[in-house]
C-alpha positions in Angstrom: 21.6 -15.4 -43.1 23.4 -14.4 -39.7 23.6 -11.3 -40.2 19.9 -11.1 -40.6 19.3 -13.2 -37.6 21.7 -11.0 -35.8 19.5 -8.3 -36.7 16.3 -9.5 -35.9 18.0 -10.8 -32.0 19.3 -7.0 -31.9 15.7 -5.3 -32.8 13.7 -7.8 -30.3 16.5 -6.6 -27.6 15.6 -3.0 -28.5 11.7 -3.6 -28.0 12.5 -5.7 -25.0 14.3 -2.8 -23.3 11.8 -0.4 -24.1 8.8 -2.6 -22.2 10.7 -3.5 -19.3 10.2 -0.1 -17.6 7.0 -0.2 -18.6 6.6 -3.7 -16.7 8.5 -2.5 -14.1 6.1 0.5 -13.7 3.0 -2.1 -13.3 4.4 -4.2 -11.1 5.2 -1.2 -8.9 1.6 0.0 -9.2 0.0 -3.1 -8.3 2.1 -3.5 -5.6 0.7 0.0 -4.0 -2.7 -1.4 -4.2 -3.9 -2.0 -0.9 -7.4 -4.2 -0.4 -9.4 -0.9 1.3 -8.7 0.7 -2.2 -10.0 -1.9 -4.0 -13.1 -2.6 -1.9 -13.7 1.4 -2.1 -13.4 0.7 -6.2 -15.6 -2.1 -6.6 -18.1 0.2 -4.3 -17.9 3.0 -7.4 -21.5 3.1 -8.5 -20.7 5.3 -11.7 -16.7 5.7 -11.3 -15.3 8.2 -14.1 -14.3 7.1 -17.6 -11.0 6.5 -17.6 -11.4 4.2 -14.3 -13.8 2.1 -16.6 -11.2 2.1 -19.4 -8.5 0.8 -16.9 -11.1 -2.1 -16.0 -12.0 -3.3 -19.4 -8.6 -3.5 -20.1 -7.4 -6.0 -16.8 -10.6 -7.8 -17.7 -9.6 -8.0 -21.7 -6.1 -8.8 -20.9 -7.7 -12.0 -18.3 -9.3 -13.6 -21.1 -13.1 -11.6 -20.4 -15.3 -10.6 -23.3 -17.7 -9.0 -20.9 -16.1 -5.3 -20.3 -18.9 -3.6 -18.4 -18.5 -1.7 -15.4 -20.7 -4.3 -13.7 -18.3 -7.3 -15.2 -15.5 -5.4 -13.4 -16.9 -5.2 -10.1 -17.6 -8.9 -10.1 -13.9 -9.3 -11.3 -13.0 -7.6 -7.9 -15.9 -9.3 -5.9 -12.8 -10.8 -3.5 -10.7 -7.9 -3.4 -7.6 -10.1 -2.3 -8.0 -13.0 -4.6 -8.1 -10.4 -7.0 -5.1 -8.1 -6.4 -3.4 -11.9 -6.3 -4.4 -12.8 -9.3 -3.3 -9.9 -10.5 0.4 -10.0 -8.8 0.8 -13.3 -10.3 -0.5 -12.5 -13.8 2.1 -13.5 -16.3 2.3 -10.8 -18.8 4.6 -12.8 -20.7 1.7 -15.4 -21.6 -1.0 -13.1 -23.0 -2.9 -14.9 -25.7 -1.8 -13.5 -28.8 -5.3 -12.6 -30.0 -5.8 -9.9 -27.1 -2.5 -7.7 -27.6 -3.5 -7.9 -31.1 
């Protein structure tokens, strides 16, 4: 029985290593957002695709069923409560449901 828990602790380490860069390469991107990009964002009448994709997922991943362009604009009505919210986003409490 230990040496299955030992192997279940030692694959969980091995997924845990692999996401932290991947954390680590968020953080760093949120950090480079600066509110006159954000304003200029939410200002995208018809913004391309994969802009859309990016919003729908930050909105998916805060809980929002609504993914529409128009659902992500109002997410980023207040540019700096918004890049707050998302610096302080715990990624380590994402309802199970939505990384499902």
């Amino acid at each position: 029985m230990a040496a299955n828990a030992n192997k279940i602790k030692e694959d969980a380490n091995k997924e845990l290593a692999a996401a932290v860069p991947a954390m680590e390469a968020a953080a760093d991107a949120v950090n480079c957002l600066d509110i006159k990009m954000l304003q200029e964002l939410k200002g995208f009448g018809s913004p391309h695709d994969d802009v859309v994709r990016v919003c729908a997922a930050v909105l998916i991943m805060k809980g929002e069923k609504n993914t529409t362009w128009n659902s992500a604009q109002k997410m980023m009505g207040n540019p700096q409560k918004f890049k707050d919210s998302l610096v302080s986003f715990d990624a380590n409490n994402i309802a199970e449901k939505v990384t499902n």
